[in-house]
N, C-alpha and C positions, 0 to 999 in steps of 0.2 A: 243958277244953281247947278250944281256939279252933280251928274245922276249918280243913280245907288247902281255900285255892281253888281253885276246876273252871280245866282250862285254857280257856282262849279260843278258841272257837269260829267266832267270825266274818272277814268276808272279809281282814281286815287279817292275821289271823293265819295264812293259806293261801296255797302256792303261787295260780301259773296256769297254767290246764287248757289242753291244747294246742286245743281248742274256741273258748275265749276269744281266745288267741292268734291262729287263723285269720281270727276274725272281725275280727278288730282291722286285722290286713292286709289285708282283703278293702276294709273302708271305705277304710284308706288308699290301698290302691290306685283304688280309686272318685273319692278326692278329687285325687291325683295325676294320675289321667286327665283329670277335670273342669279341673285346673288349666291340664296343657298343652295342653287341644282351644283353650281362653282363651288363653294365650298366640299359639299357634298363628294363631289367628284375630288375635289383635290386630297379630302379625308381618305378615300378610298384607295388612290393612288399610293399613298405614304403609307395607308395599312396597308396596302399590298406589296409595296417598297421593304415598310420593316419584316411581314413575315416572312420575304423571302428573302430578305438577308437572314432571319434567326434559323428557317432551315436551309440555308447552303450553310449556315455555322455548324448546326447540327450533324449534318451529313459530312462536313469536314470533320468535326469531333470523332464520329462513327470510324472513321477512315483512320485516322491517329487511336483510338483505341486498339485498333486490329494491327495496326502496324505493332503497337506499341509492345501490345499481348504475343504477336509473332518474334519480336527479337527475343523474347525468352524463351522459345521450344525448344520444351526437353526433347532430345533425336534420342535415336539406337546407338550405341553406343557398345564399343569392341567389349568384350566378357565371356568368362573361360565355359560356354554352352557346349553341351554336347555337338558333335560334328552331325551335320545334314545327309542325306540319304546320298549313294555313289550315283546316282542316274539325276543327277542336277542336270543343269544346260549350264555351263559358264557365267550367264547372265545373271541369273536365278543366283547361285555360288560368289558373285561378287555382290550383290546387293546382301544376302540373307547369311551369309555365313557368319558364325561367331558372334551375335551381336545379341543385342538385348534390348525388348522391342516394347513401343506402348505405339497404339492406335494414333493415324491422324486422319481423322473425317471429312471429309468436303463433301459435300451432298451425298453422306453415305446411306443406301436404301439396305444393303441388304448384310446379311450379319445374325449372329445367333442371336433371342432372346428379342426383346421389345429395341425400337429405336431411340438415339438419344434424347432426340426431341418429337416425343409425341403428339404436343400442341401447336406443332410447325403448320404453318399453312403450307398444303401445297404449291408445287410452282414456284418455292422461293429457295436459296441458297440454302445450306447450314453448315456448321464449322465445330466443330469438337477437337482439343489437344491438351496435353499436358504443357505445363507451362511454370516458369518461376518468377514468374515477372507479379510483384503485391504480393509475395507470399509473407511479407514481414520481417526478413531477413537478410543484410546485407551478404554475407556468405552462402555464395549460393551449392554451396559443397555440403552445407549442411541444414539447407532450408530443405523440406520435403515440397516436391512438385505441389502445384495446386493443376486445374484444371476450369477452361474456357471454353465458353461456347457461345454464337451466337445464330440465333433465329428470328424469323418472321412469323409474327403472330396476331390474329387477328384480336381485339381488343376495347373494351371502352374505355370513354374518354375520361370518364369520371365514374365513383361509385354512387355517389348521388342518387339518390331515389328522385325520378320522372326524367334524368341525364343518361338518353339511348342513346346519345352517339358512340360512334365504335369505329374503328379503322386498322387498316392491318400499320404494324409497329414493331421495328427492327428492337429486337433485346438483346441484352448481354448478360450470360449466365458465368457467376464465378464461384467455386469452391476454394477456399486455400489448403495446402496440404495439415497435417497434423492429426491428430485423435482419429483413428481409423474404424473406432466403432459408431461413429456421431454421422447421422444423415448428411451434415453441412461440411459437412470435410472430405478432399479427394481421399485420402488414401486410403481408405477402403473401396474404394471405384478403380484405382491402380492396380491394389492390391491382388483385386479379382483379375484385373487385363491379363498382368504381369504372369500370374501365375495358370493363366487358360491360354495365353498364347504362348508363353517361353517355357517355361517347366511347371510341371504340376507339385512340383517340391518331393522329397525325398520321402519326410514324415507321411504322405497320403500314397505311398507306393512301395510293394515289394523292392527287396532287392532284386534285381536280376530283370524286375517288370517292364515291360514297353513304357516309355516315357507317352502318355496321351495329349502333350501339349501341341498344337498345332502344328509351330512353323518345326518342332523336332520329326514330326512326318512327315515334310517335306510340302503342306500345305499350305500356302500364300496367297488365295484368292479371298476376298472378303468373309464369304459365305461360313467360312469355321470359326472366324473372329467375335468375340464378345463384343458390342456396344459400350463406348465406354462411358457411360452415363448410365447404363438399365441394370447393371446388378453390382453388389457390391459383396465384401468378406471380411470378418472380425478375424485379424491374426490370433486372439486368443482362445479360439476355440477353435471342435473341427466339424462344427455345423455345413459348413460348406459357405456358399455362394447363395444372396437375396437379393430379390427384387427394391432397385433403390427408389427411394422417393423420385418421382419424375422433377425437374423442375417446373416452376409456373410463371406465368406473367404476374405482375404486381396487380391488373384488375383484367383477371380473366372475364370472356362471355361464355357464360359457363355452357351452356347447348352447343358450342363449336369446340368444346374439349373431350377428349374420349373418357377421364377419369377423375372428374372435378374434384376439387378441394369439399371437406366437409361445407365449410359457409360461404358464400360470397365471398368475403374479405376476410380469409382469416387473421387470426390474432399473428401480430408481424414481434412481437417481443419489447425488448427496451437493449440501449446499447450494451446495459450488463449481461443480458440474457448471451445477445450473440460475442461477448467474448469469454462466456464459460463453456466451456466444453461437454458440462453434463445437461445444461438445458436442454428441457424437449422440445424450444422450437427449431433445433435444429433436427429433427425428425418430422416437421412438418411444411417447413415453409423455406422459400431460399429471397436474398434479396435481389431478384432480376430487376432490371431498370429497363425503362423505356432511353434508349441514345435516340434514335429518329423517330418522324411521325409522318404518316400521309406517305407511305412508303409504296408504291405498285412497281418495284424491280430492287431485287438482290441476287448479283449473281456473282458465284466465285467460281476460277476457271485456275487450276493448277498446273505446275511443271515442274519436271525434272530435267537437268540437265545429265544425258549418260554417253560416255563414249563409244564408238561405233567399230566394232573390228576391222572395220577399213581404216582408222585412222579418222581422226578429228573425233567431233561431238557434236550432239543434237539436243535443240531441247525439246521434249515431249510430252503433251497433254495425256489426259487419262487413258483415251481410247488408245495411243498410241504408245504407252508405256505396254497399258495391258500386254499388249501385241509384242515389244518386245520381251518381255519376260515371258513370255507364253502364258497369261495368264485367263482367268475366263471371266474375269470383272468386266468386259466389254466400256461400256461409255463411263463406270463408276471407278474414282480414284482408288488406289490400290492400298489400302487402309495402313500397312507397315513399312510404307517407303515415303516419308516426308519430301515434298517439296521444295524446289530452289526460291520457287518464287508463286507467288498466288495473283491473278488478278483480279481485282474488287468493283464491281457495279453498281453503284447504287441510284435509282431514280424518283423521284420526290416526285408530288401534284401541290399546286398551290391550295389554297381555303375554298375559295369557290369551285375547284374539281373535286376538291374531297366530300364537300358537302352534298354532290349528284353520285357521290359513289355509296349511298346507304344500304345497300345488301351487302353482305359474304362475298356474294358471287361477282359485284361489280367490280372487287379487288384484284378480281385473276385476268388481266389485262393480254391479248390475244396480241403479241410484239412483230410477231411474224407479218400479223396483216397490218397492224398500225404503221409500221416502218417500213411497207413497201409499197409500188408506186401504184397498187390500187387502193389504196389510202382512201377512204371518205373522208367529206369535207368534216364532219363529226371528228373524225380521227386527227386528223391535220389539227382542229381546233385542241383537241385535249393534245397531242403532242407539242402546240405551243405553249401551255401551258404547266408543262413537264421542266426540272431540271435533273440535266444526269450528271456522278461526278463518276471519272476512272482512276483507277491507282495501280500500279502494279508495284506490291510490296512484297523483297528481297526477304528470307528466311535466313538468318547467322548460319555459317559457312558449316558443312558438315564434318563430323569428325573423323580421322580417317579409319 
């Protein structure tokens, strides 16, 4: 008789032990962990990949606005003015003679009346000029100037009620020319320049009277200059010369502005509003845009190029224009002589710096010490972390 086989003994033939079981979950969950810390990271990489492709796009865009805004400066331009005092210097007499003049500002501090941009943070660039570029108008002989400017202002990120983030944010301020009695429109801001630095016009002076326009007394330092953003004038009447609306950011923090808006958020209009002339939101509100964000450096740094009585030509920054015109602007551009050429700085912090930069005060970035070779390793860290772009953008050729 043929014997009964033994049963089977081995693993194929057994449960599994709740031992086995744990351990089996313990690796998986080990490889599961392993897998999301990898994803994790890789999500983070690519967010940090895309936002810092969307701000080097931003800060290019910012770059191409200024450019773009700079090939339209309206300059000075030759016009039958009264002649300038006989005790000129040559210098002075080739720049200022005969010409007819509007404001160009580049970190301008000092000047009659309030400054252009009162909600500037300090420490950062700003830029104010007349300009025809968007004014609406192919013919530019008879589109009236508009007027640009751009600043750094500190800023939330949303209006959002329990949304405190905030960070400083490069703007771009635009007026286009036309209706000179309307807040949103330059020419009543020219209006005022025009006629406080070239002549005070005929109609508000005797015959026979000293002309009180600046540069016809032989004044060319900033300090007599109007601000061409702080006051404005209705040609149809002779009220004189008012304080213009400042402009604003789109969501100011209002404790870091000197003269807030009535509400948080004012009322912004509809697009019929801003293309009538008579609405009062142009008496209240202007449309600034945020171009960049996460901004800790703007800086523009100006030139002219002027010939030298020795033969040849030089080109010279603020301090060193001042100096040849004899002027007492020291390190501040000299507000009625436009530049050949501007250089533009701008430096970005990625998401994770911005987010350690929660105060006002974090924003004012000490460059002197971060970029030299006592550098902390803190600083070396947030300087890797930085992108800077440079441009040096050409101004259209002056008239002669």
């Amino acid at each position: 008789m043929t014997p009964r086989p033994r049963p089977d003994r081995t693993s194929a033939g057994r449960g599994t032990t709740v031992v086995e079981l744990l351990f089996a979950m313990a690796i998986l969950s080990v490889l599961i962990l392993v897998l999301a810390t990898m994803l994790d990271a890789a999500f983070a990489r690519f967010r940090e990949g895309a936002e810092t492709i969307e701000k080097r796009g931003d800060a290019r865009v910012a770059l191409g606005w200024i450019e773009n805004d700079l090939a339209g400066h309206v300059s000075s331009r030759r016009a039958p003015m009264p002649s300038l005092r006989d005790d000129l210097s040559p210098q002075q007499r080739d720049v200022f003679e005969g010409r007819l003049f509007l404001p160009f500002e580049v970190n301008r501090v000092s000047g009659s009346g309030a400054t252009s941009f009162p909600n500037a943070a300090p420490g950062f660039a700003t830029l104010a000029f007349a300009t025809r570029v968007g004014a609406g108008n192919d013919d530019s002989r008879e589109t009236p100037p508009g007027v640009v400017g751009y600043y750094v202002a500190y800023a939330r990120h949303s209006p959002l009620a329990g949304d405190d983030g905030a960070g400083m944010k490069l703007f771009r301020h635009y007026r286009q020319g036309g209706h000179a009695t309307g807040e949103g429109y330059a020419d009543g801001l020219l209006l005022h320049a025009t006629r406080a630095i070239n002549d005070d016009g005929v109609h508000s002076r005797a015959l026979g009277a000293p002309n009180q326009a600046v540069v016809r007394q032989g004044r060319f330092a900033n300090a007599g200059f109007p601000f061409l953003l702080a006051a404005r004038e209705d040609p149809d009447t002779t009220a004189g010369s008012r304080a213009a609306v400042p402009p604003w950011p789109v969501r100011p923090v209002i404790e870091r502005l000197a003269s807030p808006p009535p509400t948080y958020q004012p009322w912004r209009g509809t697009e019929e509003d801003w293309t009538d002339p008579a609405s009062p939101v142009h008496d209240s509100v202007f449309p600034d845009e945020v171009i960049v964000d996460h901004v800790v450096r703007f800086e523009l740094k100006a030139f002219r190029r002027v010939s030298l009585p020795s033969g040849g030509s030089a080109l010279l920054d603020g301090p060193a224009l001042n100096q040849y015109l004899d002027l007492s602007g020291r390190d501040e551009w000299p507000a009625l002589v436009a530049p050949d050429l501007i250089e533009v700085v701008i430096t970005i912090v990625d998401e994770t710096i911005a987010r350690r930069l929660a105060r006002y005060e974090d924003w004012g970035i000490n460059w002197g010490r971060v970029e030299s070779s006592s550098a902390t390793p803190a600083d070396r860290t947030f300087l890797a972390g930085c992108r800077t772009f440079r441009q040096r953008i050409a101004l259209p050729a002056r008239t002669p």
